[in-house]
C-alpha positions as CSV (number, residue, x, y, z in Angstrom):
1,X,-20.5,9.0,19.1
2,X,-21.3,5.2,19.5
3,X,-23.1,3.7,16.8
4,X,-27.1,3.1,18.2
5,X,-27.4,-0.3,16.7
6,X,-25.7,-3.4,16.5
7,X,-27.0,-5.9,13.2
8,X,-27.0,-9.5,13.1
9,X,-26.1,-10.7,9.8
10,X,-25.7,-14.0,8.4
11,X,-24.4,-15.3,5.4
12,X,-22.2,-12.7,5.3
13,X,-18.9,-13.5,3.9
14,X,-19.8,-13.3,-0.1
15,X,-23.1,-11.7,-2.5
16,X,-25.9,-10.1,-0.8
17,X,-24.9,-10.5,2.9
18,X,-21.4,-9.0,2.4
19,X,-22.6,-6.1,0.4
20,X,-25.7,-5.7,3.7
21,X,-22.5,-5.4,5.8
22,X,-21.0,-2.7,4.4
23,X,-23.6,-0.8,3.8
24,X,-25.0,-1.5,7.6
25,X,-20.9,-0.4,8.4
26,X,-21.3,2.9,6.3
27,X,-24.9,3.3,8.8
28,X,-22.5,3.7,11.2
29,X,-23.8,0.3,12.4
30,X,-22.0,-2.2,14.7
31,X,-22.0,-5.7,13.4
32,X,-22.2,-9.3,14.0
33,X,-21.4,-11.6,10.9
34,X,-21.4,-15.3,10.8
35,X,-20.7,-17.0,7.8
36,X,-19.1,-20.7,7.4
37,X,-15.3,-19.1,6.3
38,X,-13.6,-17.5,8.7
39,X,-10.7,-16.0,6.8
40,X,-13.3,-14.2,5.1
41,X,-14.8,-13.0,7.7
42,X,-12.0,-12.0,9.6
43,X,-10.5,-10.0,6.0
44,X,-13.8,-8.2,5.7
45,X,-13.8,-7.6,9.6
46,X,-10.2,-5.5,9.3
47,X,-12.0,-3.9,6.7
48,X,-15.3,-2.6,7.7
49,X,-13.6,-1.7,10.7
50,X,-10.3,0.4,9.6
51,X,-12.7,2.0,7.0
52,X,-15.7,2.7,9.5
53,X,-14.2,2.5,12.9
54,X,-17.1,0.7,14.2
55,X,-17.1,-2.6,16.4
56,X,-17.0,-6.2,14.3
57,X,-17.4,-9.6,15.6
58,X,-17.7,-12.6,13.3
59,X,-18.6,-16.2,14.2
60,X,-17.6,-18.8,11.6
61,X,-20.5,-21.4,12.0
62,X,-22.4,-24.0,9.7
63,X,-25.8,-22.0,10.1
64,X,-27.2,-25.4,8.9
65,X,-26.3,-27.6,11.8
66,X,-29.0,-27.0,14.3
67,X,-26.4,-27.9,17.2
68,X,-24.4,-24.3,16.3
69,X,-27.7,-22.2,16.8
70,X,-27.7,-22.5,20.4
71,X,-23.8,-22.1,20.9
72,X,-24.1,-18.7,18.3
73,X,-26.9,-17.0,20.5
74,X,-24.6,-17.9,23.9
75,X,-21.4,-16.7,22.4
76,X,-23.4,-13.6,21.1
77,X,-25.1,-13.0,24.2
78,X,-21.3,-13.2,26.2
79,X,-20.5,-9.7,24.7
80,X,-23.1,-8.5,26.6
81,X,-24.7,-6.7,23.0
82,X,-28.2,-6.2,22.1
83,X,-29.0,-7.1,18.6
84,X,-31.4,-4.1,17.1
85,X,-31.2,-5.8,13.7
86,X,-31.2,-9.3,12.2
87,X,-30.6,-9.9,9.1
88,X,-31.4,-13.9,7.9
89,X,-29.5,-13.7,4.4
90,X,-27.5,-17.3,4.7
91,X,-29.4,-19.6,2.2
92,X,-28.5,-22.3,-0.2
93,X,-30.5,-23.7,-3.1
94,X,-30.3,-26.9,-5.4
95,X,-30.9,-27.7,-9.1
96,X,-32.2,-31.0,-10.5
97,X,-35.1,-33.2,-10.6
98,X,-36.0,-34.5,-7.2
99,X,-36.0,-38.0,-7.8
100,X,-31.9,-36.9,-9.2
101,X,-31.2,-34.4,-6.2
102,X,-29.3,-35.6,-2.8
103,X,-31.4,-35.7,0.0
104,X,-28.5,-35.1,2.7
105,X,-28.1,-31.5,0.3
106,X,-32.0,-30.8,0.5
107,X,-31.6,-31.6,4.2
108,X,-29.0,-28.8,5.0
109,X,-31.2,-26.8,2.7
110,X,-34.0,-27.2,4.6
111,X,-31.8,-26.3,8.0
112,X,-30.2,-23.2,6.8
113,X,-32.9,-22.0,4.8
114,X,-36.0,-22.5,7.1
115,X,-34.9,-23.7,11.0
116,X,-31.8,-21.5,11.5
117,X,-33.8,-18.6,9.8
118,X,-36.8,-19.1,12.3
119,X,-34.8,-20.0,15.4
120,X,-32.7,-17.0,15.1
121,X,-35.9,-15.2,14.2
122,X,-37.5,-16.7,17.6
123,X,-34.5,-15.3,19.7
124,X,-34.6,-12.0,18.8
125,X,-37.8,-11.1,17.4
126,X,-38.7,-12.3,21.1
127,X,-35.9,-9.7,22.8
128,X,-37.3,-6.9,20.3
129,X,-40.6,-6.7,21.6
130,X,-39.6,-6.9,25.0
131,X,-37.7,-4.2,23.9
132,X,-40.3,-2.4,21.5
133,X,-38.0,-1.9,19.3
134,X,-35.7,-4.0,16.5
135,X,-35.7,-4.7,12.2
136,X,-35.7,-8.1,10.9
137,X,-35.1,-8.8,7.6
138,X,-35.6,-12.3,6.3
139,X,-34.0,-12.9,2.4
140,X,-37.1,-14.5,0.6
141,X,-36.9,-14.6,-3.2
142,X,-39.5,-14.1,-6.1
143,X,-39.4,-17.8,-6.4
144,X,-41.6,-17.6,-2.6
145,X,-44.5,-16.6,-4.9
146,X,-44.8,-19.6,-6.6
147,X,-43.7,-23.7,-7.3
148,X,-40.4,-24.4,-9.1
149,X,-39.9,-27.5,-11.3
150,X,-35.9,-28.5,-10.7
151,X,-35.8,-26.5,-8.0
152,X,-38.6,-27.7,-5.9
153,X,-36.9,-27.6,-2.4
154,X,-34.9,-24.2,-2.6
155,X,-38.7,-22.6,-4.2
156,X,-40.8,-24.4,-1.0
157,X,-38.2,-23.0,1.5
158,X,-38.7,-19.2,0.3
159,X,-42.2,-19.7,0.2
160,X,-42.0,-20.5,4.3
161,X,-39.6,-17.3,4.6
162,X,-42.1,-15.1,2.7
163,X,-45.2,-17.1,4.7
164,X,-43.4,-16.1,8.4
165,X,-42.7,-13.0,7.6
166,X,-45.9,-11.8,6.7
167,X,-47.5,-13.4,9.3
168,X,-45.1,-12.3,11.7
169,X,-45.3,-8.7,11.0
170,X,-49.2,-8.7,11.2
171,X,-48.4,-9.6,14.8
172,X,-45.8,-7.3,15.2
173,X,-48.0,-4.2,13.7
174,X,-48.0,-1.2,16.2
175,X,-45.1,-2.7,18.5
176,X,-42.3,-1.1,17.2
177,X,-40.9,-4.0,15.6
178,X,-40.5,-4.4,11.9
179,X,-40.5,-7.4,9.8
180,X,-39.3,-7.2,6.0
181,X,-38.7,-10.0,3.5
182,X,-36.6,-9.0,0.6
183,X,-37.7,-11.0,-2.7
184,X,-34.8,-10.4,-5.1
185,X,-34.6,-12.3,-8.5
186,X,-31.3,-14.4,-9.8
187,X,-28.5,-11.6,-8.7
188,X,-24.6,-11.7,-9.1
189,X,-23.2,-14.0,-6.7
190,X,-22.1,-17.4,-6.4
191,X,-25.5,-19.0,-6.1
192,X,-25.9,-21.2,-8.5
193,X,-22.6,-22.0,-9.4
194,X,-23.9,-23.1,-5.4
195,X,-26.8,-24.8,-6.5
196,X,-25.7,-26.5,-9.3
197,X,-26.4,-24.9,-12.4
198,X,-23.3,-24.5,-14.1
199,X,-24.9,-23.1,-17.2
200,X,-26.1,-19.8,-16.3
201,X,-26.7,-18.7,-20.1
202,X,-30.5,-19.4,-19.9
203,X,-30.8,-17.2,-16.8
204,X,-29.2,-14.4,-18.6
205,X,-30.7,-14.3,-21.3
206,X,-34.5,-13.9,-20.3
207,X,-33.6,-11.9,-17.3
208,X,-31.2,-9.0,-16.6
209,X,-29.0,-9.8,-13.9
210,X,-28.6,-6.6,-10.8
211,X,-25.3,-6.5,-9.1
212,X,-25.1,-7.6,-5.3
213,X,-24.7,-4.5,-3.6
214,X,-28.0,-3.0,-6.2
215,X,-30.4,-5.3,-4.0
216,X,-29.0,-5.9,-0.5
217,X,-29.3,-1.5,-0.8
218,X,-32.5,-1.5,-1.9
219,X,-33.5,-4.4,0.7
220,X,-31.6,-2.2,3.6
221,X,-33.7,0.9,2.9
222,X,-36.8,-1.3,2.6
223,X,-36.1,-2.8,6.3
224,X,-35.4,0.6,7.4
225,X,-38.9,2.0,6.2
226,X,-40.7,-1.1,7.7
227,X,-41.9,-2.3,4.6
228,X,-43.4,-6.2,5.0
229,X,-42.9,-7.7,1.2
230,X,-39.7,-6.1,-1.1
231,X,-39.7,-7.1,-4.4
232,X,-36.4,-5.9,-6.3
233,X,-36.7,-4.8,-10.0
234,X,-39.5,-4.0,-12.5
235,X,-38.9,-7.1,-13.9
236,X,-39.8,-9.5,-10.6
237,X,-42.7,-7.1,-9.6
238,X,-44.2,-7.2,-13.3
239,X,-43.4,-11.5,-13.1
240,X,-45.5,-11.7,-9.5
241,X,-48.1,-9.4,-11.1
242,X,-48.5,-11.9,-13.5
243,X,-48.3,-14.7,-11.2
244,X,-51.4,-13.9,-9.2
245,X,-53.7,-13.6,-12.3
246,X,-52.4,-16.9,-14.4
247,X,-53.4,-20.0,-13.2
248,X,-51.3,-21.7,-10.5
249,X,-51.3,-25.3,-13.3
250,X,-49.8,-23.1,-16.2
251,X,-47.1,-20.6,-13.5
252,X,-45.9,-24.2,-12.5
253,X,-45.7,-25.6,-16.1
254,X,-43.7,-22.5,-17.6
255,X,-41.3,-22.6,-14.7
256,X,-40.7,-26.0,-15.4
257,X,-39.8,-25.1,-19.3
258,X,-37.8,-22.1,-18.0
259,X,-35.7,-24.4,-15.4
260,X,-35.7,-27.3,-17.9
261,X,-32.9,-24.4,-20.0
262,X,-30.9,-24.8,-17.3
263,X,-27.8,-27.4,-17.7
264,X,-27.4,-29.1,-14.7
């Protein structure tokens, strides 16, 4: 039997968005990744697909060049597929005070992070209520819930993914169209040996670290119940708990002593 859907996902060739791919692949789930390495893609292509025997394009594209966004959804669109799922997980993030931090890096943050999410969120969140039908999950972090000191970009930009997504699925309510935005914490990967932080002791030591695959399953089954806001972990949903009762001033002032661990 065919597989029903066909998922979108970006950023998938390493951490969260390689782990959504095989477990979308194991769904029985045709796929679409696009990630910026193409060897990668095309190793985890063979793979998904000898293991699964399901159908696997990839599309190596710099998701933070505005130009490529255009030129994905045509080559997309020539293999005549309908995308049923999108997932936005490419993001980058950046560590430093922002008088220290290169403009040129916050700019491609800014790109990937906030205009390729919403203008692949535009595309097909448009096609799937035509349709009545479609699951969009936007990756979001706990850091969406509130400022970050040395990290003042990256913290803004998931604030915006959280902030559409919400919004967006209040409009979608009753269509048959689901928006989630999964809010994971620090999580294995290579993000902030990405971002910067080449001492990752601090992070460790105040906060257990969860394996890739842990959240991207926990954010798959969220998308798949239709659940708006996914926070992964005791630990995050007990830190935005907190969050909403302490005052905005004192949040900003202990992530600033928090991040200030961190050796850049």
């Amino acid at each position: 039997m065919k597989p029903a859907n066909t998922a979108l996902i970006t950023g998938a060739s390493g951490g969260i968005g390689l782990e959504l791919a095989k477990i979308a692949a194991s769904k029985n789930i045709n796929l679409v990744l696009v990630a910026r390495n193409k060897v990668k893609l095309d190793q985890l292509r063979k793979e998904l697909k000898e293991k699964y025997q399901i159908n696997v394009w990839v599309f190596a594209h710099d998701l933070s060049n505005p130009d490529t966004l255009p030129e994905l959804v045509e080559e997309i669109d020539n293999l005549a597929l309908e995308i049923t799922i999108l997932i936005n997980n490419a993001g980058i993030g950046d560590y430093g005070k922002y008088l220290e931090t290169s403009p040129g890096k916050e700019l491609e943050m800014i790109n990937l992070n906030v205009f390729a999410l919403t203008y692949l969120t535009k595309i097909y969140y448009r096609r799937m209520m035509h349709a009545g039908n479609g699951k969009i999950m936007n990756l979001s972090s706990i850091a969406g819930f509130m400022p970050g000191p040395y990290m003042s970009v990256y913290y803004a930009t998931k604030a915006y993914v959280l902030s559409l997504t919400e919004a967006l699925s209040a409009e979608a309510k009753g269509t048959g169209v689901t928006l989630t935005a999964l809010c994971p914490g620090p999580t294995e990967s290579n993000f902030f040996a990405n971002a910067s932080v080449n001492d990752q002791s601090a992070i460790k030591l105040f906060l257990s670290i969860p394996k890739a695959e842990v959240v991207a399953r926990y954010g798959f089954n969220a998308m798949m119940k239709g659940r708006t806001v996914a926070i992964h972990g005791i630990k995050n949903k007990i830190t935005i708990f907190l969050v909403n009762f302490i005052p905005r001033k004192m949040v900003t002032l202990i992530i600033k002593w928090y991040q200030s661990k961190w050796k850049n």
